[in-house]
C-alpha beads as a LAMMPS data file, in Angstrom:
LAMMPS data file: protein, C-alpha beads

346 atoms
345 bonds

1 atom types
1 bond types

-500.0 500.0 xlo xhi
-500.0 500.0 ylo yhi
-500.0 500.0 zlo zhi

Masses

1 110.0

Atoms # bond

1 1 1 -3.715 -23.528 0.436
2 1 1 -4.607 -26.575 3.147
3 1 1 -5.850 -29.424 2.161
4 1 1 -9.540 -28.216 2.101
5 1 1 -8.965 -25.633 -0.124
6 1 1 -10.102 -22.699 1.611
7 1 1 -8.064 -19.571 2.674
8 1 1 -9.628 -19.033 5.582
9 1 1 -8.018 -22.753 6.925
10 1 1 -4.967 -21.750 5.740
11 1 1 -4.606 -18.085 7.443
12 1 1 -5.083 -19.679 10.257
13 1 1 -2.870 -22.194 10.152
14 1 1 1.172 -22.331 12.020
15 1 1 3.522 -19.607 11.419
16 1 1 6.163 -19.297 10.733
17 1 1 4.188 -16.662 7.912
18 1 1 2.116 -19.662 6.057
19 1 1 5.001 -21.360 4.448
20 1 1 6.546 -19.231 1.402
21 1 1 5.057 -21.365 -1.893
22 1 1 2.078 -21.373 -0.580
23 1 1 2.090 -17.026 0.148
24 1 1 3.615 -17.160 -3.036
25 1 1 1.020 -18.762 -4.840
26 1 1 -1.764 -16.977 -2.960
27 1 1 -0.236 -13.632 -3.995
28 1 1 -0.548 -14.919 -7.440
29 1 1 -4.308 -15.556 -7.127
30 1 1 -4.751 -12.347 -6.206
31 1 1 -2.251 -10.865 -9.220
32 1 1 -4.386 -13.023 -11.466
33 1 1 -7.683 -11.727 -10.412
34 1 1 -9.070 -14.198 -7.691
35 1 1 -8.532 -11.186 -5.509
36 1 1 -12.322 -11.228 -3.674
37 1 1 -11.738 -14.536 -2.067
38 1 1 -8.119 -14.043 -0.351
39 1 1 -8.776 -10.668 0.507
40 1 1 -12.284 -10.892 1.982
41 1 1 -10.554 -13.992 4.539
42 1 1 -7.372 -11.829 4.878
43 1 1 -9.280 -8.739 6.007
44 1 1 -11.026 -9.767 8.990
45 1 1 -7.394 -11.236 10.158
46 1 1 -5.366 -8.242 9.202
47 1 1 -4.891 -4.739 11.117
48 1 1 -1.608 -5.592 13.211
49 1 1 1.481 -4.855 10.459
50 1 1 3.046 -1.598 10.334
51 1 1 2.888 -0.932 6.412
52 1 1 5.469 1.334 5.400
53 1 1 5.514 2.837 1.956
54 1 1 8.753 3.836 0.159
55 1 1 8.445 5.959 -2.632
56 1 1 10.763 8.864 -4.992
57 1 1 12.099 9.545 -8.328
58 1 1 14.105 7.077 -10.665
59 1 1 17.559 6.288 -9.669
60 1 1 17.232 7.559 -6.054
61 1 1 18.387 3.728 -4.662
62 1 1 14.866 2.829 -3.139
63 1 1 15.594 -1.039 -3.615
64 1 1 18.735 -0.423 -2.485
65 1 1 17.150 0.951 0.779
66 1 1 14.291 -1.155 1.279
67 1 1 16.780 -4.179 1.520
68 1 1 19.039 -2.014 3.969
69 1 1 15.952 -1.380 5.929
70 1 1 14.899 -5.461 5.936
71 1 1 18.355 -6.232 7.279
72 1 1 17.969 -3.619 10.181
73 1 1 14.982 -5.115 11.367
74 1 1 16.082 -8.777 11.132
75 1 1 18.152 -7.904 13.592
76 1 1 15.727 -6.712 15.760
77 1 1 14.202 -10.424 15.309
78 1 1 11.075 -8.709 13.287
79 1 1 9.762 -10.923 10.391
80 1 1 9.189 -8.458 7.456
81 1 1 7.749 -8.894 3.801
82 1 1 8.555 -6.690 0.940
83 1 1 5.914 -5.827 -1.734
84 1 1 8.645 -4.229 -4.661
85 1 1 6.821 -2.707 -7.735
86 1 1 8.161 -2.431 -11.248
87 1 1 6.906 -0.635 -14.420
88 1 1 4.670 -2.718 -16.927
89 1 1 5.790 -2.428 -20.375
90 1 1 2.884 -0.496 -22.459
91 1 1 3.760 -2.614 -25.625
92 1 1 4.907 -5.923 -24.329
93 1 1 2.768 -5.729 -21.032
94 1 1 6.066 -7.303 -19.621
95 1 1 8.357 -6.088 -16.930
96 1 1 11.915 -6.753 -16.092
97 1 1 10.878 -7.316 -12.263
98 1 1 14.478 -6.837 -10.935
99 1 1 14.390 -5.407 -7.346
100 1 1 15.403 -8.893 -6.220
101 1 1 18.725 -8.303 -8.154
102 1 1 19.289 -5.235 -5.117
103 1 1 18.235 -7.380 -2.219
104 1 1 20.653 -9.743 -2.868
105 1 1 21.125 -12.086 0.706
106 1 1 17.744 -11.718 2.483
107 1 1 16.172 -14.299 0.061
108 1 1 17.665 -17.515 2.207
109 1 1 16.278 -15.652 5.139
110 1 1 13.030 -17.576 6.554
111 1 1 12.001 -14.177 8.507
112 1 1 12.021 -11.973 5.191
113 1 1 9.528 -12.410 2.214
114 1 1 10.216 -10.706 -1.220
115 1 1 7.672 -9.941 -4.013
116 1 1 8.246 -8.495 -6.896
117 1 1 5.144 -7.180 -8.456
118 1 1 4.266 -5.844 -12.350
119 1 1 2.728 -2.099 -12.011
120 1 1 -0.180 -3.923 -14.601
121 1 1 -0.910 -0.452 -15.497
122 1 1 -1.597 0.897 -12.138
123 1 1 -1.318 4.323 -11.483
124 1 1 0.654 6.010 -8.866
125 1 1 3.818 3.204 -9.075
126 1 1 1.504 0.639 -8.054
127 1 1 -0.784 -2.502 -8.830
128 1 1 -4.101 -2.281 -8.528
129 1 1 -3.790 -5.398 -6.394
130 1 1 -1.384 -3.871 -3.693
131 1 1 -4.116 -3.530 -1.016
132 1 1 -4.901 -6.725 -0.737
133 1 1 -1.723 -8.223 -0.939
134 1 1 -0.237 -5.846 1.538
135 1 1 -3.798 -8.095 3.641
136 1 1 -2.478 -10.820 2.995
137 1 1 0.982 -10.567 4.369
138 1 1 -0.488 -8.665 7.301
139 1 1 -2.750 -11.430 7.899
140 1 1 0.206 -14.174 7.253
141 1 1 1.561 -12.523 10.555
142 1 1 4.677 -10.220 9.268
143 1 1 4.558 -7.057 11.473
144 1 1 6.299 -5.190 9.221
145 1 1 5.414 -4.677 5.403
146 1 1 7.845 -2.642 3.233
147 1 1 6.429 -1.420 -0.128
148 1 1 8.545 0.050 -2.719
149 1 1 6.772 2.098 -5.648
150 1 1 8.286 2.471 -8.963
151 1 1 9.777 5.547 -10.023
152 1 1 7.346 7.762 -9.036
153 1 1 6.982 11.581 -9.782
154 1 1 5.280 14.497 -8.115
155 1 1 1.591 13.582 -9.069
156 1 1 2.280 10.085 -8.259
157 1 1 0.667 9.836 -4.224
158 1 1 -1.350 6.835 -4.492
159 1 1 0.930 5.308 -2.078
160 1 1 -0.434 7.146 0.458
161 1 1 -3.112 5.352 0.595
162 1 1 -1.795 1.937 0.781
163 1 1 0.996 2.654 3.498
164 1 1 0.265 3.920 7.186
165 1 1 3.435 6.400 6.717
166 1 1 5.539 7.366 3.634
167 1 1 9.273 7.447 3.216
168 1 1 10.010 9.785 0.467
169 1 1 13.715 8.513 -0.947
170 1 1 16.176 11.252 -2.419
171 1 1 19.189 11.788 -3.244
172 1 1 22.020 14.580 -4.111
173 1 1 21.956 15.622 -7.840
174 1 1 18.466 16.223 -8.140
175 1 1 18.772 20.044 -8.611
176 1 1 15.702 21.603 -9.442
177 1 1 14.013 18.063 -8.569
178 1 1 13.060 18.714 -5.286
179 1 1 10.983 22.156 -6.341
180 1 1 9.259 19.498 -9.156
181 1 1 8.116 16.807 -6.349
182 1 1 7.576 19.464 -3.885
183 1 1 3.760 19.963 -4.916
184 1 1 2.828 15.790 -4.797
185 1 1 4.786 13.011 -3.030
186 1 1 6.836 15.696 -0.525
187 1 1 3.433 16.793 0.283
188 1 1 2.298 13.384 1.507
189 1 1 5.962 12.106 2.809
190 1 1 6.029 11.579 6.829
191 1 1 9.828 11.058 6.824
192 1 1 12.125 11.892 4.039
193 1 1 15.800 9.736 3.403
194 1 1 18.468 11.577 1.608
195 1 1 20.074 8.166 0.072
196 1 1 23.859 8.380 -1.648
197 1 1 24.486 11.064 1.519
198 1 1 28.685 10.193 0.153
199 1 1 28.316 12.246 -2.962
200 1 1 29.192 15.940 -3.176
201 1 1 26.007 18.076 -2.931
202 1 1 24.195 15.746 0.236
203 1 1 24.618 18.698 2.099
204 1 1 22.432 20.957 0.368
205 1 1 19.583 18.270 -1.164
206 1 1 19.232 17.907 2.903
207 1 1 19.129 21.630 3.435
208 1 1 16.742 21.940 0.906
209 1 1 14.141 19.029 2.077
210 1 1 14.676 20.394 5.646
211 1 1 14.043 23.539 4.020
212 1 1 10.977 22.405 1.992
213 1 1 9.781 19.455 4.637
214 1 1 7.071 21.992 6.865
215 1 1 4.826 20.514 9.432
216 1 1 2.373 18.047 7.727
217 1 1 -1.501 18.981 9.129
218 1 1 -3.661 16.641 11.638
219 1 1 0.519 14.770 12.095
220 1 1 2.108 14.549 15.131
221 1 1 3.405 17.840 15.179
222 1 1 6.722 19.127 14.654
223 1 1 8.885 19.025 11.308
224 1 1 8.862 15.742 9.721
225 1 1 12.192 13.922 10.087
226 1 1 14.787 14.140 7.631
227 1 1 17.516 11.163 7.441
228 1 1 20.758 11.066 5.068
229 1 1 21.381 7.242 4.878
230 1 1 24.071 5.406 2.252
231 1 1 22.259 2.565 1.820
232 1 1 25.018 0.645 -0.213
233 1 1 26.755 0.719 3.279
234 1 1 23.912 0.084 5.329
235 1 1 24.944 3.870 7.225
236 1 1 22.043 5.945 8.168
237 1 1 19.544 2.094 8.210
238 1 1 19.318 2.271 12.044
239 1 1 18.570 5.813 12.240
240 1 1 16.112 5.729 9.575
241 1 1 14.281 3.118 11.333
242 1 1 13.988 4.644 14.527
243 1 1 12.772 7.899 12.477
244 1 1 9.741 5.353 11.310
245 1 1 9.062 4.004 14.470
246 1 1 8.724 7.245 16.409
247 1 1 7.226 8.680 13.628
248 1 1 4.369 5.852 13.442
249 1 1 4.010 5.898 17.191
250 1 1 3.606 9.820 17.090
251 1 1 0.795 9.128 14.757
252 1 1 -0.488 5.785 16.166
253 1 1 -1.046 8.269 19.551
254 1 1 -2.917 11.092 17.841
255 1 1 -5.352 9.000 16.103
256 1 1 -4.326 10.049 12.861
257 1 1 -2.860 6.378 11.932
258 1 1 -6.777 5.090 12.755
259 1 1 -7.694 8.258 10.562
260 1 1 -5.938 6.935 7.401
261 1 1 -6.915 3.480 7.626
262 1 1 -10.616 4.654 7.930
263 1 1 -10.143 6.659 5.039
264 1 1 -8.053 3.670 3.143
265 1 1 -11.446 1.695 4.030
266 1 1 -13.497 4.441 2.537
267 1 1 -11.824 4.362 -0.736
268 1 1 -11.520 0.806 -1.198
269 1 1 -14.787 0.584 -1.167
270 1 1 -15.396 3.218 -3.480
271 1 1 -12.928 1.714 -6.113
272 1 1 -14.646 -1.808 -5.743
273 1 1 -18.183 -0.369 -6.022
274 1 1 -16.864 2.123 -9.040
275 1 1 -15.139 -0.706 -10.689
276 1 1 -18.431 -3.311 -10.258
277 1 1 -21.039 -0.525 -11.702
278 1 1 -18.765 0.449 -14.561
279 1 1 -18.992 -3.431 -15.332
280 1 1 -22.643 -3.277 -15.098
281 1 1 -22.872 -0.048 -16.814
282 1 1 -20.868 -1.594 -19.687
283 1 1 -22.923 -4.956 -19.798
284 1 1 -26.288 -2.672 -19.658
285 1 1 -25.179 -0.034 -22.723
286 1 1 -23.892 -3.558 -24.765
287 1 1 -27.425 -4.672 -23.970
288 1 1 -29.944 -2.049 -24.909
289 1 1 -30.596 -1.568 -21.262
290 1 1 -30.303 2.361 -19.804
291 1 1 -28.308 2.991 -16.586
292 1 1 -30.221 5.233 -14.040
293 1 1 -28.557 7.488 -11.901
294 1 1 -26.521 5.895 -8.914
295 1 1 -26.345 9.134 -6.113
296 1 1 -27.710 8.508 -2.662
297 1 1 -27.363 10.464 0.730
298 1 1 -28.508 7.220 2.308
299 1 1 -25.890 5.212 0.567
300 1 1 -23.242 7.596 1.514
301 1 1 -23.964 7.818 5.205
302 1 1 -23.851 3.837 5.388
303 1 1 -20.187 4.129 3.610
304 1 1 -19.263 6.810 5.570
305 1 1 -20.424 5.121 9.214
306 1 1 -18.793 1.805 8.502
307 1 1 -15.400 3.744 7.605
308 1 1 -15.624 5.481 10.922
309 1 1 -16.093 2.640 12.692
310 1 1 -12.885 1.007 11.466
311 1 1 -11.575 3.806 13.707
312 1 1 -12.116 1.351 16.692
313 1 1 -12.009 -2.270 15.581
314 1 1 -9.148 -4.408 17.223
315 1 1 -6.753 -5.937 14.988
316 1 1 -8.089 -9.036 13.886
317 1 1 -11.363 -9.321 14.784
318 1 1 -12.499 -7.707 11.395
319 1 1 -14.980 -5.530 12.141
320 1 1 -18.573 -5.276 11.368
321 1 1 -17.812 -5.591 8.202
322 1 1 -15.311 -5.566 5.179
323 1 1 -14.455 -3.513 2.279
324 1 1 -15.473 -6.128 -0.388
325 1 1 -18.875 -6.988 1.811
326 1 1 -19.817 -3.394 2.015
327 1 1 -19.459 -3.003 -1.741
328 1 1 -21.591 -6.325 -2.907
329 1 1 -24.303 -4.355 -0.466
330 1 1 -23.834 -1.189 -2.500
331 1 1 -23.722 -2.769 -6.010
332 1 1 -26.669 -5.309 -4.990
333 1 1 -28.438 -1.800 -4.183
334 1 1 -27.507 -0.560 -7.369
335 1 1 -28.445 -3.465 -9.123
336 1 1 -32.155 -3.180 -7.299
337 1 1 -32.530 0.181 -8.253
338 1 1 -31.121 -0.358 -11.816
339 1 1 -34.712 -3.252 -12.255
340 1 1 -36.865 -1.418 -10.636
341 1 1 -36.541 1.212 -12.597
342 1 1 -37.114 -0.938 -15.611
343 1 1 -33.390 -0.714 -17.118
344 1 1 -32.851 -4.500 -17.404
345 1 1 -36.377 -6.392 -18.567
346 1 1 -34.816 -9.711 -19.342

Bonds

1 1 1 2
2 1 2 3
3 1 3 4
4 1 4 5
5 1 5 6
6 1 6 7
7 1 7 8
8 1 8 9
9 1 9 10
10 1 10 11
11 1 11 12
12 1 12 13
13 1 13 14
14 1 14 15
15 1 15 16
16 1 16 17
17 1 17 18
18 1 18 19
19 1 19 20
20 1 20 21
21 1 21 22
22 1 22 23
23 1 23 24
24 1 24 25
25 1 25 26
26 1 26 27
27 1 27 28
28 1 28 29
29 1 29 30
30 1 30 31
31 1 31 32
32 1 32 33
33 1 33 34
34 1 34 35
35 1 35 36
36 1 36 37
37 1 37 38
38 1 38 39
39 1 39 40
40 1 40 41
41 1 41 42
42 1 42 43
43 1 43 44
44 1 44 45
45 1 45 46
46 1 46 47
47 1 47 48
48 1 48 49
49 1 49 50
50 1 50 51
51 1 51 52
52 1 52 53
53 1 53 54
54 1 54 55
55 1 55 56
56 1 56 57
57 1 57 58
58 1 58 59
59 1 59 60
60 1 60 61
61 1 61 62
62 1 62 63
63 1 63 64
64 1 64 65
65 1 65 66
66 1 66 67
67 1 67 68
68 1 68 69
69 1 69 70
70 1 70 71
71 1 71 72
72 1 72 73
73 1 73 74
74 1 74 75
75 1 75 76
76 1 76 77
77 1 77 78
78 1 78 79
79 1 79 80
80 1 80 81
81 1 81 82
82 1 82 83
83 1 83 84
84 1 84 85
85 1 85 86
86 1 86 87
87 1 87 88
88 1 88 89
89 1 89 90
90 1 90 91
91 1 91 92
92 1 92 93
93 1 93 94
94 1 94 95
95 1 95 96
96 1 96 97
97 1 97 98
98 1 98 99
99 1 99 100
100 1 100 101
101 1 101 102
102 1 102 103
103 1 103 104
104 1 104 105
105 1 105 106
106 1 106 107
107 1 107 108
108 1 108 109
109 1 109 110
110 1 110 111
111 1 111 112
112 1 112 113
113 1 113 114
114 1 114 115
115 1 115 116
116 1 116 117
117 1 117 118
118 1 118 119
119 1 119 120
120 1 120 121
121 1 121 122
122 1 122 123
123 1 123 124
124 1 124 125
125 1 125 126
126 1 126 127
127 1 127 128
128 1 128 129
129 1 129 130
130 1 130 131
131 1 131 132
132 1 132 133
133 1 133 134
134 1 134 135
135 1 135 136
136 1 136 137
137 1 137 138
138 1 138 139
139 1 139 140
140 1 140 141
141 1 141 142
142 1 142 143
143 1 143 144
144 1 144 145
145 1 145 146
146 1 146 147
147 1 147 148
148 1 148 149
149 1 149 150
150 1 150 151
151 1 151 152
152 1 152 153
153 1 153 154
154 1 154 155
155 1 155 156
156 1 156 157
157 1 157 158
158 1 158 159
159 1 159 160
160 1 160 161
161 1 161 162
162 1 162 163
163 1 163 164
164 1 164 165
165 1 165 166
166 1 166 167
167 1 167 168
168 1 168 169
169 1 169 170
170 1 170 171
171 1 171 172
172 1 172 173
173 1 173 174
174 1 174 175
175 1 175 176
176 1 176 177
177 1 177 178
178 1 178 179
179 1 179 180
180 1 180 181
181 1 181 182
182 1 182 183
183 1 183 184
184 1 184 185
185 1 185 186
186 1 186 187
187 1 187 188
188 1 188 189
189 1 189 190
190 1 190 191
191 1 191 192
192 1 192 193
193 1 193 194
194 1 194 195
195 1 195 196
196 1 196 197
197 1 197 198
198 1 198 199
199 1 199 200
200 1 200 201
201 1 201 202
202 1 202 203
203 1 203 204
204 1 204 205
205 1 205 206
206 1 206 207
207 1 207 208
208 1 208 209
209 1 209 210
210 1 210 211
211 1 211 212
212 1 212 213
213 1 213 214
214 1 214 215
215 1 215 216
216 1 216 217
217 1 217 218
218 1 218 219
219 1 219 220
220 1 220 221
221 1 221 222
222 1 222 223
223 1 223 224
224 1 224 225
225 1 225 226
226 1 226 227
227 1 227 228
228 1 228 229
229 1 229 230
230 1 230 231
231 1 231 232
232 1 232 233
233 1 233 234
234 1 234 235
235 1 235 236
236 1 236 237
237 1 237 238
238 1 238 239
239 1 239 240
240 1 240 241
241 1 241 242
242 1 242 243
243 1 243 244
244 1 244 245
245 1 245 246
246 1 246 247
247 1 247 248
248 1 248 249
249 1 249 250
250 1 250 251
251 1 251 252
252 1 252 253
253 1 253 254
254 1 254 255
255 1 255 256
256 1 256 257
257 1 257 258
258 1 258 259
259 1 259 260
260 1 260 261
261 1 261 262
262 1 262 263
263 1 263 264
264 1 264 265
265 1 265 266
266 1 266 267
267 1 267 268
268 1 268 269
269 1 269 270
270 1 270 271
271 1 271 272
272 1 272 273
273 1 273 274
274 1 274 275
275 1 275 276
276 1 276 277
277 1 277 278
278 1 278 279
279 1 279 280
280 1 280 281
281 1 281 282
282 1 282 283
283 1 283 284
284 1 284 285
285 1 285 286
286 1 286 287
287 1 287 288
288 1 288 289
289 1 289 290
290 1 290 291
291 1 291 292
292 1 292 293
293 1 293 294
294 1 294 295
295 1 295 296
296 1 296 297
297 1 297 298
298 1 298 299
299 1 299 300
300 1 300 301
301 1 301 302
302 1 302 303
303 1 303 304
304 1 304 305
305 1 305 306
306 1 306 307
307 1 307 308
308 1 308 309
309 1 309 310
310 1 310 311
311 1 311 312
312 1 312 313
313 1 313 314
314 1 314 315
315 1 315 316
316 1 316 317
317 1 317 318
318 1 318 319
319 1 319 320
320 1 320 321
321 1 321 322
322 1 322 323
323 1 323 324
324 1 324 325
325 1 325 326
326 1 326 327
327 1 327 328
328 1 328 329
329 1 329 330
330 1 330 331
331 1 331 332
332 1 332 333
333 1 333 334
334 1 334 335
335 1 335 336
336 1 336 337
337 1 337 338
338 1 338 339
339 1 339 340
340 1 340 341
341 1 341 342
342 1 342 343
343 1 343 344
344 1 344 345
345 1 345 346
């Protein structure tokens, strides 16, 4: 941070991207739990990156691909961050953290920035913190944001809501693979890379996403695009990126990119307002205290208004309001209701 301490003095300080120990550090703060205060200044100065999630099973070279796609657009000049997620252990509650190992060359690049993040027992090959890190590095001014999931399986989709599209990664050799992902992450996949596209069988894992890869509702119409890439070789990169592109644009055009970020909004809130009453719920059952029911219409049309009008807001102004404001409101409601109603006497 600057001098004064604050991260609002330091988002707005000089690019280029807010000097790397210092995003470094702030990305730790928020790993570590001080998430509130960088993400309520990196909100209101975020809304201009292109976040593009990469996701697919084990073994299907995402890191591999990510870094292929980082090199393709530092030649284009574009300054891009990669968020890279690895499993926690369940016993240790380590994690080997070794995506860097595949992106081997971009680190002495200033216009790239690599994290490496522990899942911390995140569902859906993610942290819980991913949303507002992915702020942050919006707000630090890359325009592009890469996030690689961990292996992820067919019920694994939470990446759809912390990405504007979805690259779903595969590769030959799956066999009955794609019928097992077909009901979850090919569901939500905008654009689908057939990675390792040099081994026997690329032919037919491409038939079979083409195949498998309908029309996705409220897109942009038209199949989704499928892309065979070798990303050890850095063949298929450029093509893959223009897939992206056109593909975001389609969506940008429609509406429907303003659609998911609205809804992205929506749930945020929910999940900070969920995960602030459980905490009160748990410190009111530890104290004798009774928790009364939390439903209400008016509560939900106030949520629901301020989502819609996220719809509209220019990047970086902020808003009306953001997701972490919106849920103190709710839980200080809560928290009204919960002493009026006699639950908490002390």
């Amino acid at each position: 941070m600057t001098a004064d301490g604050t991260p609002e003095a330091w988002l707005d300080g000089p690019e280029p991207w807010r000097e790397t120990r210092r995003l470094a550090r702030a990305l730790t703060a928020i790993e570590r739990g001080a998430e509130a205060a960088w993400a309520r200044a990196a909100f209101r100065r975020a809304g201009r990156a292109m976040t593009v999630g990469l996701t697919g099973p084990p073994g299907v070279g995402k890191s591999t691909l990510t870094a292929a796609l980082a090199r393709g657009l530092r030649k284009r000049g574009e300054p891009v961050a990669v968020l890279a997620f690895d499993p926690t252990s369940p016993l240790t509650g380590g994690a080997v953290l070794g995506d860097r190992v595949r992106m081997s060359g971009l680190e002495t690049d200033p216009g790239v920035f690599i994290r490496s993040m522990a899942s911390r027992g995140g569902s859906g090959g993610l942290a819980r913190a991913a949303a507002a890190a992915a702020d942050l590095l919006d707000a630090a001014g890359f325009r592009w944001i890469l996030v690689e999931t961990v292996g992820a399986g067919q019920a694994q989709t939470l990446i759809r809501r912390n990405a504007d599209l979805v690259v779903l990664v595969v590769a030959p050799g799956l066999g009955d693979g794609v019928q097992a992902i077909k009901s979850g992450t090919m569901e939500i996949a905008d654009v689908f890379a057939v990675n390792k596209s040099d081994l026997a069988g690329a032919g037919a894992a491409r038939r079979a996403i083409e195949d498998a890869a309908s029309p996705e509702p409220g897109g942009a119409g038209g199949r989704r695009p499928v892309v065979s890439t070798v990303a050890s070789a850095g063949e298929g990169t450029a093509e893959l990126l223009e897939a992206i592109s056109g593909c975001f644009d389609g969506l940008d055009a429609g509406g429907e990119i303003a659609v998911r970020r609205a809804a992205r909004f929506r749930r945020r809130v929910l999940d900070l307002y969920r995960a602030e009453v459980l905490r009160l719920a748990m410190d009111a059952v530890e104290s004798g205290g009774l928790v009364p029911e939390a439903g209400d219409p008016e509560r939900e049309r106030a949520l629901y208004g301020a989502a819609e009008s996220q719809q509209n807001r220019a990047p970086g102004n902020g808003g009306p309001v953001d997701p972490y404001e919106l849920a103190d409101r709710l839980v200080a409601e809560f928290v009204g209701r919960f002493r009026r109603d006699g639950g908490n006497r002390s």
